[in-house]
BATISE-650373 format. One record per residue (C-alpha): x, y, z; residue in three letters; residue number from 1. Coordinates in steps of 0.1 Angstrom, whole numbers, padded with zeros to 4 digits. Layout:
N
@X X&Y Y&Z Z&type ala&seq NUM
...
This chain:
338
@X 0197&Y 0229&Z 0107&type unk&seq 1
@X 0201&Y 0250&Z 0076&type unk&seq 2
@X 0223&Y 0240&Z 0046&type unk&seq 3
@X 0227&Y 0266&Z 0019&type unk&seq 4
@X 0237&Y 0250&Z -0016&type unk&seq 5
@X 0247&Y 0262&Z -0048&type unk&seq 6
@X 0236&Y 0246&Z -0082&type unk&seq 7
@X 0260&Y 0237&Z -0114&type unk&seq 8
@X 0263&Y 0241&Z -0149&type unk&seq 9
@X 0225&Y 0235&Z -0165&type unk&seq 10
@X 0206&Y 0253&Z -0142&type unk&seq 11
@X 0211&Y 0287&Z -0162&type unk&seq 12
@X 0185&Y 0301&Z -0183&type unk&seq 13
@X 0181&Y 0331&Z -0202&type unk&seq 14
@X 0175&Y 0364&Z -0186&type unk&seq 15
@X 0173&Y 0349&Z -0158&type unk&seq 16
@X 0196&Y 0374&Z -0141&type unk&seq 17
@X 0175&Y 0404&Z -0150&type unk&seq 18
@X 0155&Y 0411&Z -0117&type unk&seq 19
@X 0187&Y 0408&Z -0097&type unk&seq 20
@X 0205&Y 0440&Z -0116&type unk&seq 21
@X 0177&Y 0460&Z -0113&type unk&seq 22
@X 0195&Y 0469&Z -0082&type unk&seq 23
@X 0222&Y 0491&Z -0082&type unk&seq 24
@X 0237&Y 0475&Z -0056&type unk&seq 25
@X 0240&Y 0437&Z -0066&type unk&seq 26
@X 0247&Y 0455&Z -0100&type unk&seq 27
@X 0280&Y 0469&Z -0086&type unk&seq 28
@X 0288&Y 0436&Z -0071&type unk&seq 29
@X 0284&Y 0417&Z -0101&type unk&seq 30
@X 0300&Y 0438&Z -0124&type unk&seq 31
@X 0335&Y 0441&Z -0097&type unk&seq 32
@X 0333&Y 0400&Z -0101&type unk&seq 33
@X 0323&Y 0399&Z -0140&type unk&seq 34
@X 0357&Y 0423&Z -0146&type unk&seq 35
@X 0375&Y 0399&Z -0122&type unk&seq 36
@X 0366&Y 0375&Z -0149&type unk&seq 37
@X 0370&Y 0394&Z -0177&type unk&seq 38
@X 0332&Y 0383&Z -0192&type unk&seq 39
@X 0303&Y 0405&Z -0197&type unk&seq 40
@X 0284&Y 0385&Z -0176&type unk&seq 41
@X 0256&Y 0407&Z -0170&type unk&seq 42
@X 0251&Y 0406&Z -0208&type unk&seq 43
@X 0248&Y 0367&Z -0204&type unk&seq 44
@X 0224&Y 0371&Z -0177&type unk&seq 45
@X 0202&Y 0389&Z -0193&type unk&seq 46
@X 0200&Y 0390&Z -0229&type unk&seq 47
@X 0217&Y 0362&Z -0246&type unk&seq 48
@X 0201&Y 0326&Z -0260&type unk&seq 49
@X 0205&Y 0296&Z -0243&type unk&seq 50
@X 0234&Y 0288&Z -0270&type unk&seq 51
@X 0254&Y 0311&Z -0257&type unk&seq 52
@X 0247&Y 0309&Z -0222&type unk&seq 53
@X 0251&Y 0265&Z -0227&type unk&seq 54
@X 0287&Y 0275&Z -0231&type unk&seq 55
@X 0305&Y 0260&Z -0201&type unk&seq 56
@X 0338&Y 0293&Z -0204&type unk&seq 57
@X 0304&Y 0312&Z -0200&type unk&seq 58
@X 0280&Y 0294&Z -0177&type unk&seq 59
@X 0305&Y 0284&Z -0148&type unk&seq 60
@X 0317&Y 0315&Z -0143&type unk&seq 61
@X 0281&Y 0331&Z -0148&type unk&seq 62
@X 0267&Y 0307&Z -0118&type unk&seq 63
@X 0295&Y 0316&Z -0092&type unk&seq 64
@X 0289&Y 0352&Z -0093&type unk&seq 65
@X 0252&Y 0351&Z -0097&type unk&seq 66
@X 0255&Y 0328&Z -0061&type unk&seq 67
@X 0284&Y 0346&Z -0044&type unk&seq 68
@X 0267&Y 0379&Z -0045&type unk&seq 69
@X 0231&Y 0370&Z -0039&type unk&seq 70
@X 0247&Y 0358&Z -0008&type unk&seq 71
@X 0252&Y 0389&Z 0001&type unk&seq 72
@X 0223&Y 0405&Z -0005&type unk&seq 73
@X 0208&Y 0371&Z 0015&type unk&seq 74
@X 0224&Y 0379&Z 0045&type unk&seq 75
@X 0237&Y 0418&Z 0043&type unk&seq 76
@X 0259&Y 0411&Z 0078&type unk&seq 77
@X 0281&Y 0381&Z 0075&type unk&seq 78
@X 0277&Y 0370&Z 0114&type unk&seq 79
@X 0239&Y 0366&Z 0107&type unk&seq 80
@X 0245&Y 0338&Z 0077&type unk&seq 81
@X 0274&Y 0322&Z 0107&type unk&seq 82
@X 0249&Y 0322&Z 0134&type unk&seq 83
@X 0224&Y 0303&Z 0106&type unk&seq 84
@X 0242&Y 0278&Z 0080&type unk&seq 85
@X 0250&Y 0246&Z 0092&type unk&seq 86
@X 0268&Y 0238&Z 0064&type unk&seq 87
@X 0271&Y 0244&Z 0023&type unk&seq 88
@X 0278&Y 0225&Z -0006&type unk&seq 89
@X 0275&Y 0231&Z -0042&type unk&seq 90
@X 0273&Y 0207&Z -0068&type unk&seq 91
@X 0298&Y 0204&Z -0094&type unk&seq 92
@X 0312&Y 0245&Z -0102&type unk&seq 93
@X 0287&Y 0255&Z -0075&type unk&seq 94
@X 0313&Y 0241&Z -0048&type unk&seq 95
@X 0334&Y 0271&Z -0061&type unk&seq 96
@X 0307&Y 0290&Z -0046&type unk&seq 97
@X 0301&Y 0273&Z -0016&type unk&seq 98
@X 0338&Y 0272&Z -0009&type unk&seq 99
@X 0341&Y 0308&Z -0011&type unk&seq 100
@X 0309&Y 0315&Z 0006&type unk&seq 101
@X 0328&Y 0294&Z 0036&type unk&seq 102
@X 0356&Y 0318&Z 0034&type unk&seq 103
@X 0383&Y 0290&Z 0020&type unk&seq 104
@X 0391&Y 0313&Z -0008&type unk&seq 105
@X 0382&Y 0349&Z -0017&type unk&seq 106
@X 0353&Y 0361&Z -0042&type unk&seq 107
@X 0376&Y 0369&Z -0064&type unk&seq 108
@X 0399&Y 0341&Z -0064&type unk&seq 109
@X 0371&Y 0317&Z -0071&type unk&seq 110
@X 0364&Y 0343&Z -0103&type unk&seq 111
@X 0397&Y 0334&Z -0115&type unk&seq 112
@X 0392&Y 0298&Z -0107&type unk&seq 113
@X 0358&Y 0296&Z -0129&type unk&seq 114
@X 0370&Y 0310&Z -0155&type unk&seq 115
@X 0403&Y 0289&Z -0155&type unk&seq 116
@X 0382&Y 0264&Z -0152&type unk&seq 117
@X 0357&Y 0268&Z -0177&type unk&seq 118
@X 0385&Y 0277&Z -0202&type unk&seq 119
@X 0400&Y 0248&Z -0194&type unk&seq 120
@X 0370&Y 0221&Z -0196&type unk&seq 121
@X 0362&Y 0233&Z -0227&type unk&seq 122
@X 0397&Y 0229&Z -0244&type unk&seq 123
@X 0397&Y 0195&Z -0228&type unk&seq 124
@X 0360&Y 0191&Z -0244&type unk&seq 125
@X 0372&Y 0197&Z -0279&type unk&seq 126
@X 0399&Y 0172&Z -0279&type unk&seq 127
@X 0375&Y 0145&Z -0281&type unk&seq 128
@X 0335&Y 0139&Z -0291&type unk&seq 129
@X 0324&Y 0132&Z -0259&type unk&seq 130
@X 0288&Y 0138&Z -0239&type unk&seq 131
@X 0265&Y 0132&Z -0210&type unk&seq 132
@X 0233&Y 0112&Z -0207&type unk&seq 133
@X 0204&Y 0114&Z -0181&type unk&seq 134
@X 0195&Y 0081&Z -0171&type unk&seq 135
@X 0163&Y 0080&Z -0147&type unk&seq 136
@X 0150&Y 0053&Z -0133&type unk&seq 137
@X 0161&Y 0013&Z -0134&type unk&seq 138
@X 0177&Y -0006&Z -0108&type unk&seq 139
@X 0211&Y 0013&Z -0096&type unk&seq 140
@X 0230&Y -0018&Z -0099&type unk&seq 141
@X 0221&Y -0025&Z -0132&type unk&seq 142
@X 0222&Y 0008&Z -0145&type unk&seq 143
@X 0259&Y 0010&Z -0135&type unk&seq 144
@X 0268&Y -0025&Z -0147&type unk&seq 145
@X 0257&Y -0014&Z -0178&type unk&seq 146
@X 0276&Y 0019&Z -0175&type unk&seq 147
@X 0309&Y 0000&Z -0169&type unk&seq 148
@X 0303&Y -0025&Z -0192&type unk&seq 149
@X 0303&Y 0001&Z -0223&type unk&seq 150
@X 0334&Y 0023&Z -0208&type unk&seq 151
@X 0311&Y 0047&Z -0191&type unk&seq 152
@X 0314&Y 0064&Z -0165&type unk&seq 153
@X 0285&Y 0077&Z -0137&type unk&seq 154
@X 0297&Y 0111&Z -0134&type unk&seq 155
@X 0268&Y 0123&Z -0116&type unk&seq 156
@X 0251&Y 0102&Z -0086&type unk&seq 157
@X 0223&Y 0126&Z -0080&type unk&seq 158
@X 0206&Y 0101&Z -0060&type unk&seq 159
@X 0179&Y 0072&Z -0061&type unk&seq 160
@X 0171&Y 0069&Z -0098&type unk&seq 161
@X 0192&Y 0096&Z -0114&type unk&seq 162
@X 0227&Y 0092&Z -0126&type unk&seq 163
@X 0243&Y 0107&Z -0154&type unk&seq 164
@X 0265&Y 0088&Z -0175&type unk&seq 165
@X 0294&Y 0104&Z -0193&type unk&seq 166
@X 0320&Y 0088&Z -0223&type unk&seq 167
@X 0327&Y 0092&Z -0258&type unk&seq 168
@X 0298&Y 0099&Z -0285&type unk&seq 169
@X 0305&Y 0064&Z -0297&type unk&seq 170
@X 0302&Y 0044&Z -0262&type unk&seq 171
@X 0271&Y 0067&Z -0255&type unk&seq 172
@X 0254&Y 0057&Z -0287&type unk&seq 173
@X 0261&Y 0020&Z -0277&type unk&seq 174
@X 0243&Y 0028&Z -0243&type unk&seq 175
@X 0213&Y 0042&Z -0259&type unk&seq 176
@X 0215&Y 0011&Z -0280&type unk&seq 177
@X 0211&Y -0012&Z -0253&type unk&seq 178
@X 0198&Y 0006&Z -0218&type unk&seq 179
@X 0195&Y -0007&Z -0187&type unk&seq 180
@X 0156&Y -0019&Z -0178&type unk&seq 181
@X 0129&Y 0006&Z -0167&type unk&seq 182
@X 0155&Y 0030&Z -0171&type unk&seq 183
@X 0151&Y 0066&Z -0195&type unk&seq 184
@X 0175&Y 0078&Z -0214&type unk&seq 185
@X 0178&Y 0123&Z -0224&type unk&seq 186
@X 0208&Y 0131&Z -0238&type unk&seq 187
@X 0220&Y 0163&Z -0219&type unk&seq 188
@X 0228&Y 0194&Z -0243&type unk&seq 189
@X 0262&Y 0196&Z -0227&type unk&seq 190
@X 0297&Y 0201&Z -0243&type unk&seq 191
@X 0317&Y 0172&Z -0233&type unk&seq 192
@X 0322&Y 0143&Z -0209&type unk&seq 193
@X 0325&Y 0163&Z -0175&type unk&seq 194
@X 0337&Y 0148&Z -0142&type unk&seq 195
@X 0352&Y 0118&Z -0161&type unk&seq 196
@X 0392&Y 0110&Z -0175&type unk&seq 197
@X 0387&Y 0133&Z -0202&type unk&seq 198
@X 0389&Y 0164&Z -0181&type unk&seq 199
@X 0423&Y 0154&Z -0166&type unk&seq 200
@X 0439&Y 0181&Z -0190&type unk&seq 201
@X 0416&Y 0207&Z -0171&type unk&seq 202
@X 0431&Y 0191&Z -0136&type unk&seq 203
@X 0466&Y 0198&Z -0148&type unk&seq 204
@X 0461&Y 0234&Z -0152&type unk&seq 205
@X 0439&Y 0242&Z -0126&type unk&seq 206
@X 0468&Y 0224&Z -0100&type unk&seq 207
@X 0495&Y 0244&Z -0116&type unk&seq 208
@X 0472&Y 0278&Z -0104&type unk&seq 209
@X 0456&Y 0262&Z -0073&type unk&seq 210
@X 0497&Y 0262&Z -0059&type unk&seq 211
@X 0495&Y 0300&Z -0050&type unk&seq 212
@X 0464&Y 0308&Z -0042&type unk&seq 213
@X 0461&Y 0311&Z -0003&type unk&seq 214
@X 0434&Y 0290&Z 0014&type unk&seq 215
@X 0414&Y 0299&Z 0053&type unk&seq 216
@X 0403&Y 0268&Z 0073&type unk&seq 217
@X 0366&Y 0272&Z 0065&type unk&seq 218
@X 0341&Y 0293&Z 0088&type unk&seq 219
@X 0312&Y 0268&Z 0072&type unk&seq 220
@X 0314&Y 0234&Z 0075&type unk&seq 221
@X 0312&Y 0223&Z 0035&type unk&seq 222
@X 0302&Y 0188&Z 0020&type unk&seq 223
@X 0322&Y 0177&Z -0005&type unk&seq 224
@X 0312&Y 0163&Z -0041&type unk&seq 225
@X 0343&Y 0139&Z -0040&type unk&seq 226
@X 0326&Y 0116&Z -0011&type unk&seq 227
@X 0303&Y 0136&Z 0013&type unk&seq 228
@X 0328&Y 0141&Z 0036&type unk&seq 229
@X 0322&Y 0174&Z 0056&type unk&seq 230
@X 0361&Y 0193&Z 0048&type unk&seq 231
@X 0372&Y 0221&Z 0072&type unk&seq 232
@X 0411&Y 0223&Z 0062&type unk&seq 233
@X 0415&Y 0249&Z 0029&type unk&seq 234
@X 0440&Y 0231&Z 0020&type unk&seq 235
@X 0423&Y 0202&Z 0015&type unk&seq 236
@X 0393&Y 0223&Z -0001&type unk&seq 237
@X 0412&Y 0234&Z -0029&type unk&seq 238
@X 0428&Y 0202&Z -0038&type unk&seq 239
@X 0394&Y 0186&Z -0037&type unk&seq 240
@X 0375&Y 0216&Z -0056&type unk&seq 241
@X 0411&Y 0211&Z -0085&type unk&seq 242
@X 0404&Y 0172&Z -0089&type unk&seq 243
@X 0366&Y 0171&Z -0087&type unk&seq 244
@X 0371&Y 0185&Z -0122&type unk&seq 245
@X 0376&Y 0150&Z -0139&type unk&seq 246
@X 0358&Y 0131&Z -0107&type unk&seq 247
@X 0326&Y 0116&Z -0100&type unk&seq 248
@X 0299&Y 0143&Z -0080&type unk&seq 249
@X 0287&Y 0120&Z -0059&type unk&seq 250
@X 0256&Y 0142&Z -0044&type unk&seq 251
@X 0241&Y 0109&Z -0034&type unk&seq 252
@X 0268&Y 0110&Z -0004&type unk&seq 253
@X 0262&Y 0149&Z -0003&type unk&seq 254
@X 0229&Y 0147&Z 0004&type unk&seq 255
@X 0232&Y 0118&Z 0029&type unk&seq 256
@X 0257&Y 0138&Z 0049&type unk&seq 257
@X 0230&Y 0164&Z 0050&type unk&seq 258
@X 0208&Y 0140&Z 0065&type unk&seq 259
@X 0233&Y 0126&Z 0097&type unk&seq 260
@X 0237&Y 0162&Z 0102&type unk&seq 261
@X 0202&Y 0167&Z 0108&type unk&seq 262
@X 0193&Y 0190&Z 0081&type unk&seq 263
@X 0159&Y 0202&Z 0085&type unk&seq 264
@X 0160&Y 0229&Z 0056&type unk&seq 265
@X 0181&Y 0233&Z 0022&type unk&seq 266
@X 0182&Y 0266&Z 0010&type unk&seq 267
@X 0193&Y 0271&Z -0029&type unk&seq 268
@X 0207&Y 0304&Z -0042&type unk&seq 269
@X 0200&Y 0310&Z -0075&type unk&seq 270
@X 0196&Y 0297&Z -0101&type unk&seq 271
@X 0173&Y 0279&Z -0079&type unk&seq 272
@X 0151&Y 0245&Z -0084&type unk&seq 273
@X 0176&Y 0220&Z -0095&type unk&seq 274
@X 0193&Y 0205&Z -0062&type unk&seq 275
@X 0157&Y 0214&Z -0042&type unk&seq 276
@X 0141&Y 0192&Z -0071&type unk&seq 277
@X 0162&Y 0166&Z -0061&type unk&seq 278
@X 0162&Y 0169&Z -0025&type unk&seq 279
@X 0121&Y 0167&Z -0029&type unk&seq 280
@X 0126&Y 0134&Z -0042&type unk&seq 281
@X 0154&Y 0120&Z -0018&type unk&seq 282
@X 0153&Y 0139&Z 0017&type unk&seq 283
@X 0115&Y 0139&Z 0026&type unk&seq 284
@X 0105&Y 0159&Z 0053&type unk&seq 285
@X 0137&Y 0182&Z 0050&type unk&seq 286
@X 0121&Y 0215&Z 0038&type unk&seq 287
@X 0138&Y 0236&Z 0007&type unk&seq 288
@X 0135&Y 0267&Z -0004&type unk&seq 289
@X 0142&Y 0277&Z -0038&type unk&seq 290
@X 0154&Y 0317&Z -0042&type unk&seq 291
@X 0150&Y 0330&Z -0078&type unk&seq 292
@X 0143&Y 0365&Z -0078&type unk&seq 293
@X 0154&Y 0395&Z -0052&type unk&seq 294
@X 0115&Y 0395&Z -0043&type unk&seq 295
@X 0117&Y 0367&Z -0020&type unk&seq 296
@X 0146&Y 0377&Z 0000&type unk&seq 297
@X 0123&Y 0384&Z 0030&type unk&seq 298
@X 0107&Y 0353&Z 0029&type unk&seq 299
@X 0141&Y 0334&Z 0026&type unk&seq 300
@X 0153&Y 0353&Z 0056&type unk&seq 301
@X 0128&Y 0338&Z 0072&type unk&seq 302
@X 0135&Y 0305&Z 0061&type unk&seq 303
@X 0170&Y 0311&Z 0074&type unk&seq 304
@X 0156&Y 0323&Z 0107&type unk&seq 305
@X 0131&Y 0293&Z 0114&type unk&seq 306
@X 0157&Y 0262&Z 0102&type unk&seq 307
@X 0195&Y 0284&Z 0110&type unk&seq 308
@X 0214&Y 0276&Z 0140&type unk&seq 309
@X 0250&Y 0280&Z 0139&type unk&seq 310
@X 0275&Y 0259&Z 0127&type unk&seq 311
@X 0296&Y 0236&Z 0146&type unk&seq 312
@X 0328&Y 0258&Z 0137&type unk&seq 313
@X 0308&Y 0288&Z 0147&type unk&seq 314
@X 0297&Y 0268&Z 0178&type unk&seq 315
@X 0335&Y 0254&Z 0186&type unk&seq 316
@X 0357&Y 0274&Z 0169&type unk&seq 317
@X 0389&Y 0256&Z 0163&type unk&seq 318
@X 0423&Y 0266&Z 0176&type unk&seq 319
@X 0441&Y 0289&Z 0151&type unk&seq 320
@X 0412&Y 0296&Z 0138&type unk&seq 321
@X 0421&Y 0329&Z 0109&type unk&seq 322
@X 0386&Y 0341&Z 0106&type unk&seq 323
@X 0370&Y 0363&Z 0128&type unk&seq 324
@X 0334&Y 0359&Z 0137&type unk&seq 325
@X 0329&Y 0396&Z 0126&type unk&seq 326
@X 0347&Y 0392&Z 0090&type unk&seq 327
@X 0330&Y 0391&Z 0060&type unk&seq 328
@X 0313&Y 0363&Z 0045&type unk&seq 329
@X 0328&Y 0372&Z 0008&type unk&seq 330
@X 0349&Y 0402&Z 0002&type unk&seq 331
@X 0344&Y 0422&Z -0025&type unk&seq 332
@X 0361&Y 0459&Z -0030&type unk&seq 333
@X 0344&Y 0481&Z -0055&type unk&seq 334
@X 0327&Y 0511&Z -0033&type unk&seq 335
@X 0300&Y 0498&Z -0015&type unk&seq 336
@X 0311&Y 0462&Z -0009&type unk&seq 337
@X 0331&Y 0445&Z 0018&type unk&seq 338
């Protein structure tokens, strides 16, 4: 079984996006989704400094573009990737991708939606001195005693020994004070307290938009950060991708869904190497694939090929069911693109 997953905010680096818009046609792409979002994001992909790119009203909607139209160029007919993903999932802003790459929302209403979101997060961010901490290694229970004990919160569960915590400047200076055992502490070069209480402002917003944007069942089964739950109503999708916002990702649950499914390959669009890094470390003997540049698109094909079998929707389609086997993955509308 095949899950394709899409990385969050962190995993961008400079110029990283250069090889992909040396063709014309991801160019086009990318540019219909970067005017969508009103950002020069192939200017950000290419030539600016880490700085700028580390801004989140930059890097979220950077990642969800870059993703949403490598997937096309992945899988250039739409009933090839539903006859070969078992399921998706993206980890914090890459579930944007992920849900549109299931066909919950549109390309371009997840444009809209990143860089609401972004906006948003970063507003929210400047209210108050707040940040995120690594914390790798130590015993889980421990580590999240601690946590609690200085008004943390573990707003990542990446898995066995890697959680990150999030909070005020203040609480994490307390934390660094006094860390849990065996455990190591990197501050991450991030602008605020993510996926914790102080992004509820960010919720607020992103509900009042979320109530007229029109949602499909989704043709991909897709593994949600709230709890690992696989989600097929879009309903349900958005609401979930509004409040992850200021909740927990617990990619811990993610990834153990992946396993009951019977995962036997995780492919990551790019930015690639984060979520395959940590599925090394947690899933052993599920193979991962990590797709960085537009020269390994044959070889991920045939990653595709050997691990893709279709998904249970694609298998049982449910009654009702709005999307046609036939319909794009991800629509797009500039010439060239559907």
């Amino acid at each position: 079984m095949l899950v394709i997953v899409a990385p969050g905010q962190g995993a961008q680096s400079p110029g990283f996006l250069t090889p992909w818009l040396e063709d014309p046609v991801f160019a086009a792409r990318f540019d219909w989704l970067a005017t969508v979002a009103g950002i020069d994001l192939a200017h950000y992909g290419t030539k600016a400094d880490a700085e700028a790119i580390r801004d989140t009203r930059i890097a979220q909607p950077l990642l969800v573009a870059t993703g949403l139209v490598a997937a096309l160029d992945l899988f250039p007919r739409p009933a090839d990737a539903f006859a070969r993903i078992g399921a998706v999932a993206g980890h914090s802003v890459g579930e944007l991708a992920a849900a549109a790459g299931a066909r919950v929302i549109s390309a371009e209403q997840a444009m809209v939606l990143v860089r609401e979101r972004g906006n948003a997060m970063a507003d929210a961010a400047a209210r108050t001195p707040t940040g995120m901490t690594a914390v790798l290694g130590g015993d889980r229970e421990e580590v999240l005693a601690t946590l609690e004990k200085h008004g943390l919160t573990a707003a990542n569960d990446n898995g066995p020994g890697q959680i990150v915590a999030a909070g005020t400047m203040e609480q994490l200076a307390a934390f660094a004070d006094a860390p849990p055992a065996r455990a190591r502490l990197i501050p991450l070069s991030v602008a605020g307290a993510f996926h914790t209480t102080h992004m509820e402002p960010a919720v607020g917003h992103l509900d009042a938009l979320a109530r007229s944007v029109s949602t499909h069942d989704s043709r991909t089964p897709l593994i949600s950060n709230r709890d690992g739950q696989v989600i097929h109503d879009g309903r349900d999708v958005l609401a979930r991708l509004v409040g992850q916002t200021a909740s927990p990702v617990r990619w811990d649950l993610c990834m153990k869904t992946m396993l009951d499914l019977g995962v036997t390959g995780i492919l990551e669009m790019p930015p690639a190497g984060t979520l395959t890094g940590i599925a090394k470390r947690a899933m052993k003997g599920v193979e991962t694939f990590d797709l960085k540049t537009p020269d390994q698109l044959d070889d991920a094909r045939a990653f595709a090929d050997k691990h893709g079998e279709a998904s249970m929707i694609e298998s049982s389609p449910k009654d009702g069911d709005p999307v046609a086997p036939g319909q794009p993955l991800i629509r797009l509308h500039p010439e060239g693109v559907s």
